[in-house]
N, C-alpha and C positions, 0 to 999 in steps of 0.2 A: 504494500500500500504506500502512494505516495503519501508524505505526511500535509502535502495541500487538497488532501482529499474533499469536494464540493461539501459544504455542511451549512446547515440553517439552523437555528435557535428557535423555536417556538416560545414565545411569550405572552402576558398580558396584562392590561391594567389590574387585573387582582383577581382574588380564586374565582372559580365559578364563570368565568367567562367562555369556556370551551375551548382551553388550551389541550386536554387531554382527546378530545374528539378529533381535534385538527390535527396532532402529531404524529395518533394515529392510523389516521384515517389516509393523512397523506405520507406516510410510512408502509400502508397498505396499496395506494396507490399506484406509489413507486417503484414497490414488491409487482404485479401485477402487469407493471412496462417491462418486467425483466430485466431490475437493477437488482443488485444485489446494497442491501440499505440497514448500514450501522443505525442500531437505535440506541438513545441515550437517555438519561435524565435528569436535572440536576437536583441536588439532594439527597436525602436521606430515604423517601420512599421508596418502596419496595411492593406495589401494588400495581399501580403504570406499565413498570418495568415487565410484568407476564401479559399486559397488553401488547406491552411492542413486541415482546417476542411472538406473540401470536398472529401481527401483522407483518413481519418479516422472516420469522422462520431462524431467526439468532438469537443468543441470551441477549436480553435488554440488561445494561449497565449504568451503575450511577455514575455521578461526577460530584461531586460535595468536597466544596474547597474548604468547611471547616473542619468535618471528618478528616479531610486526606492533605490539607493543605493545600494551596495554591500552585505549589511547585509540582504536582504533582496532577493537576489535572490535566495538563495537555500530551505526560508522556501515557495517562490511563486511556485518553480517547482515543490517542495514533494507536495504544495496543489494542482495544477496542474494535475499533474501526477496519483494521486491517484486512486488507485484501478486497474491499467493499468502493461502489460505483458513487455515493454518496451517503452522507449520514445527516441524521436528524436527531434533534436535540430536543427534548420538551423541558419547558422552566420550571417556574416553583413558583407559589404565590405571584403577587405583584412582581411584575418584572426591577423594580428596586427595591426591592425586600430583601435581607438577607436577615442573619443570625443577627438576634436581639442585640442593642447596644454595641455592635460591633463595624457600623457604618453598611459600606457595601457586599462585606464579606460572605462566600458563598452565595450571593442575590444572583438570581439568572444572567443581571448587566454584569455582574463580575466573571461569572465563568462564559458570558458571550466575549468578552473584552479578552481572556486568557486565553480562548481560542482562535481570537481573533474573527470572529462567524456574523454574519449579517444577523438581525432580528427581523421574524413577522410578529407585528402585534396582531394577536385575534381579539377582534373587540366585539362585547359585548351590546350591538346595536337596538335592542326590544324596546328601548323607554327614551330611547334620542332620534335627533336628526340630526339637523344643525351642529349643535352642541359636539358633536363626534369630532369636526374639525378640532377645536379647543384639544381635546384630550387628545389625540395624535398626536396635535403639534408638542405639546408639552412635553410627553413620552420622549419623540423624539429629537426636542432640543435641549432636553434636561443633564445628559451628560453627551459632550461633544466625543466622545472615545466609545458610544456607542452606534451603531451603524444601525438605525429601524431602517429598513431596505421597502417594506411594505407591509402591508396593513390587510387582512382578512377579518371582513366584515359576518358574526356568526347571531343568528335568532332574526334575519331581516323578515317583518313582513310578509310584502306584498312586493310586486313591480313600481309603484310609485315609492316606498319605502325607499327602495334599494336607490332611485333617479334621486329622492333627495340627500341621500347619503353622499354619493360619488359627486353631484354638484358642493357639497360642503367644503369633500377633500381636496376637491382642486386646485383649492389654493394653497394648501397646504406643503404640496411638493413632495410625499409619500401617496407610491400607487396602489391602489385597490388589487392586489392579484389572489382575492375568491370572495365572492360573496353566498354565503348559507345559510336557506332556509329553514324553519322549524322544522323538527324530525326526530320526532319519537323515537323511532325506531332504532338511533343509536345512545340513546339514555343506558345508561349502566345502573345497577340497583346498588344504596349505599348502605350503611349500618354503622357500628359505632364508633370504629376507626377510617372511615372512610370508604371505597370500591368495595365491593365485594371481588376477592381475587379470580383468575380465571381459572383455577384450579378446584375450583368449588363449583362453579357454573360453565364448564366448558363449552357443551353444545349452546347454550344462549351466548357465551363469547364470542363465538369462535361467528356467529350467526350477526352480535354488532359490528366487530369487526369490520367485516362484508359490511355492512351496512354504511358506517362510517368514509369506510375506502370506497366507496361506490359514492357518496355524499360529495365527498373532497374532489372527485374525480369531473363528477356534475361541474362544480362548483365555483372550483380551482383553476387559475389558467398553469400547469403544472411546467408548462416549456419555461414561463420567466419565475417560477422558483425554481427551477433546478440552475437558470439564467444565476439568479442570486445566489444559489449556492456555489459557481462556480468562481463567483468572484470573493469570496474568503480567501482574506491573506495567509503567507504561506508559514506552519508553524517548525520552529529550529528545535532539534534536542529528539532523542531517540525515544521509540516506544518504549513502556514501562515493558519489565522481564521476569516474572517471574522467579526465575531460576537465581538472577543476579540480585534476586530482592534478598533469596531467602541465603544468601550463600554467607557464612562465617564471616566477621571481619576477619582483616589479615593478621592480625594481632593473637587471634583465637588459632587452637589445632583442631582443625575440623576431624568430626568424627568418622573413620571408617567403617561406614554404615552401608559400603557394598557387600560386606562380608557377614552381612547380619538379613535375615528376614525383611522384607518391604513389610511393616505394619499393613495392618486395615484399620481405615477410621470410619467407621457409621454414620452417615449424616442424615438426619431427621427429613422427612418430605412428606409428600401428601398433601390432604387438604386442610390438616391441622397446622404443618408447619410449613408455609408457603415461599417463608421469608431466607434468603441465603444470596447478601454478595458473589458475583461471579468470579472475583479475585481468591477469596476465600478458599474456595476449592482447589483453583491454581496451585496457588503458596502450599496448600497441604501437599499435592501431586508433586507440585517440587522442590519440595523437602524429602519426597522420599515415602511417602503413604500411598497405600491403594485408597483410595477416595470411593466406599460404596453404600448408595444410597439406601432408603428402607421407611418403610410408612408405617409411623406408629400406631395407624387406626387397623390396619389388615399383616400386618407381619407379626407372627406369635416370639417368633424370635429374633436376635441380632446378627447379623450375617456373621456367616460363619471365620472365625478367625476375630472379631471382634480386640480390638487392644486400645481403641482411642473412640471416643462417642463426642459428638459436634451434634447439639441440638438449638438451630435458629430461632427465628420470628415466626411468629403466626395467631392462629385462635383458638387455640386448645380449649377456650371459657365456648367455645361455639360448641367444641366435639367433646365434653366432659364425659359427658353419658359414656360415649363410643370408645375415649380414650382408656375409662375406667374398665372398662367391661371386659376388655383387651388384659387381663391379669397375669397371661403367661410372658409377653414381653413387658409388664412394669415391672415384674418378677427378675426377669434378665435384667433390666437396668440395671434394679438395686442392687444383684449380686456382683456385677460390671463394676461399679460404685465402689462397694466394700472391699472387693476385691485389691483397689488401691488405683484401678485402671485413668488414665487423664480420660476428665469429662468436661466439655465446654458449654454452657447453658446460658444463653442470651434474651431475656423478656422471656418469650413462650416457655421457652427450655425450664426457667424458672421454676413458672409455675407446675410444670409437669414435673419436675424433681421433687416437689413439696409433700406432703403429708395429704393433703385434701383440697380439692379445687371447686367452691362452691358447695362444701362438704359432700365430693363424689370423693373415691380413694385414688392418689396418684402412686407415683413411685413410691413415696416413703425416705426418699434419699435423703434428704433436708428436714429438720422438726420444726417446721414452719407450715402456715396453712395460707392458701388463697383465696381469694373470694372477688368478684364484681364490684365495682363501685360506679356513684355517678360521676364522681372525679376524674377529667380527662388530666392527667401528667405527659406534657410533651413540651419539648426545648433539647437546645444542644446542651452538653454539661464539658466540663474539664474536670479530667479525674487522674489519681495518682494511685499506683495500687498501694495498696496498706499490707498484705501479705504477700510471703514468696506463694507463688502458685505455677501452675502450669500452662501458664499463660507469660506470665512476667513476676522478676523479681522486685519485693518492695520497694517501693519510690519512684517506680516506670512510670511515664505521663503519658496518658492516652486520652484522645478528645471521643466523644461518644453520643448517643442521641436517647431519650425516652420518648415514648409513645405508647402508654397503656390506659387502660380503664382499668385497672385491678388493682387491689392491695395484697399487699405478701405479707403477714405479720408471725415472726419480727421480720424487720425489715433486714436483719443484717444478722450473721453468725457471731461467734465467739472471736473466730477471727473472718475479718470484713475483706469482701474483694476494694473494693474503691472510696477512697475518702473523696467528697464532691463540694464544692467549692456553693456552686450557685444551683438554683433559687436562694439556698442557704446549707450551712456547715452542716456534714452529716457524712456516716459511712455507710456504707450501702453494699448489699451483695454477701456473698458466701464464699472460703475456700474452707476444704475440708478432705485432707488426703489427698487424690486427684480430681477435685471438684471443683471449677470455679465458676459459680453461678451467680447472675447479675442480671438487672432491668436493662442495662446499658446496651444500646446494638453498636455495635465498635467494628472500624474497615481496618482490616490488617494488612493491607497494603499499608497505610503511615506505622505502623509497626512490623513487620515482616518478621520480627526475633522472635514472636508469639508463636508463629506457623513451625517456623524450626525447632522452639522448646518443646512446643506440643507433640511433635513427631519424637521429637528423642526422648518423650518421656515414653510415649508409645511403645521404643522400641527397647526401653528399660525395662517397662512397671512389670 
């Protein structure tokens, strides 16, 4: 892949506008012309991400410059991206929204600007005319180092709608390239953290999808967005690696781990645990792990060979019932568990490690209980670990993200994975033998020594 690969940013004046219909709709569309189309996202979500791959047929990947840093977003997209005819990016909130208190950090205009990539605003038109010129021009004279290239007008009317819309924008000097009408038929169903994943609804995904891509295709003049995607400047500096990420400093004698067994790490999936960085798996693979997957709602057991267990994000509080009733693999966990094996548990993972999830029975691993609240908890955090674990040794700085409806009580073990700075002072999380379980969803791309402690403890325990 050249690393000037055609790329577009999907943005918008704020949520809810139908950034996620247009990125993949015209992700699908693109899919369809017989491109082959990097999908992206920026941020932390992990629900989009099984849309795009569903409209292009690749893992969807994030981009989140407070997760992973700045420096490191344009070598994840060239690794991303690679080998593909063009890539599409979808934003985050408000196109200048980023991480609380932190100016532009991680906002859409900052990882457009890192990429150097054109922005389309899709704007929400239902309750303007006129007025739409204002809020384009704003958008994009607000910061001069952002490139809005043009403007997709989404919710139009009627045919007069749409005439006095384009008569607004003409003065404004951003062109109109899609205007879209009302359309049921690519609505997605939500619930309490947002989309419901495609992994739960697959034939109605798989069904908006189409839908969307069909929409965008109507709608879209797609020759001058791919026009604006080619004209993104060209980015310097090598794809991210894997291999280089996970490899020993030179300081260290790395371990001869050819002459030892390839671990297997079990990593949680299904429709309980949907959530899983595409990095993640990488850094396991090269470090040295067979990476095989397994669904805690229908698999009685842990794949065979079992020495390392990785349980992501998802809604275990959805499948309680299903998860609980499943007794022969919480059974395996906990003996996984005790056994001393490194376990990595992230939000979902948590709560599936606990005692009782809505008082159904989980593993048992942790003597802590779960339960539903109406309290949504979500923000990025800055975290230090507080214990050596199998992850990292005390004092490691790792940035991380929260998104749940649930309470773990206690919130923390005897000894705490992460002391957390903000909303306010507090340790949080579990380690316990090879246990290290936490709210926090954390991208081990900015830490890469996780992925390799995790594999050599594997190939220890």
């Amino acid at each position: 892949m050249s690393p000037s690969v055609p790329r577009l940013v999907i943005a918008a004046p704020s949520s809810g506008s139908g950034k996620t219909t247009v990125a993949t709709g015209l992700m699908a569309a693109l899919t369809a012309r017989g491109l082959a189309v990097s999908p992206h996202k920026v941020g932390p979500d992990y629900i989009d991400p099984g849309y795009h791959a569903l409209a292009t047929g690749r893992v969807g990947r994030n981009l989140d410059a407070y997760l992973c840093g700045p420096e490191l977003v344009g070598p994840l997209f060239v690794h991303g991206a690679r080998g593909c005819d063009i890539a599409v990016v979808e934003g985050v909130m408000g196109l200048y929204d980023g991480a609380a208190g932190e100016g532009e950090l991680a906002s859409t205009a900052h990882v457009a600007k890192l990429l150097r990539a054109p922005v389309v605003l899709v704007v929400d038109a239902s309750s303007q005319s006129r007025s739409v010129a204002a809020l384009v021009h704003g958008f994009a004279s607000w910061d001069p180092e952002v490139r809005v290239g043009g403007v997709i007008l989404n919710k139009v009317a009627s045919d007069r709608h749409e005439e006095l819309l384009r008569d607004a924008l003409d003065s404004v000097g951003v062109p109109v390239l899609g205007v879209l009408r009302r359309a049921p038929q690519v609505d997605t169903p939500s619930r309490h953290l947002g989309l419901v994943p495609v992994a739960e609804r697959r034939a109605e995904a798989v069904a908006a999808v189409a839908a969307m891509g069909a929409q965008v295709s109507d709608g879209c003049d797609l020759d001058a967005l791919m026009a604006l995607a080619r004209g993104a400047g060209a980015l310097s500096g090598a794809a991210w690696d894997p291999a280089e990420a996970v490899a020993p400093p030179t300081h260290e004698h790395p371990t001869r781990s050819a002459e030892k067994p390839t671990p297997v790490v079990a990593v949680a999936g299904g429709e309980a645990f949907t959530f899983s960085y595409a990095e993640h798996t990488e850094l396991l693979t090269a470090a040295g792990a067979d990476v095989v997957p397994f669904d805690p709602l229908r698999d009685e057991q842990l794949p065979d060979g079992t020495r390392g267990l990785v349980i992501g994000g998802g809604f275990p509080e959805v499948y309680a019932a299903e998860l609980s009733a499943n007794e022969p693999l919480r059974k395996a966990v906990a003996a996984l568990a005790e056994f001393g094996a490194p376990v990595a548990a992230e939000c979902a993972g948590l709560l599936y490690l606990c005692r009782e999830l809505d008082g159904r029975p989980m593993c048992g691993v942790l003597d802590a209980t779960a339960r539903m609240s109406e309290r949504l908890t979500l923000g990025y955090r800055d975290a230090v670990a507080v214990s050596d674990s199998v992850l990292a040794v005390a004092g490691t700085r790792m940035r991380g993200h929260e998104f749940h409806r649930t309470v773990v009580e206690p919130g923390s073990g005897a000894a705490p994975a992460w002391g957390v700075r903000a909303p306010r002072r507090r340790v949080e999380g579990f380690v316990q033998q090879g246990v290290h379980a936490s709210y926090l969803h954390t991208h081990w791309a900015s830490v890469p020594g996780a992925a390799r402690r995790f594999v050599e403890r594997c190939r220890t325990s």
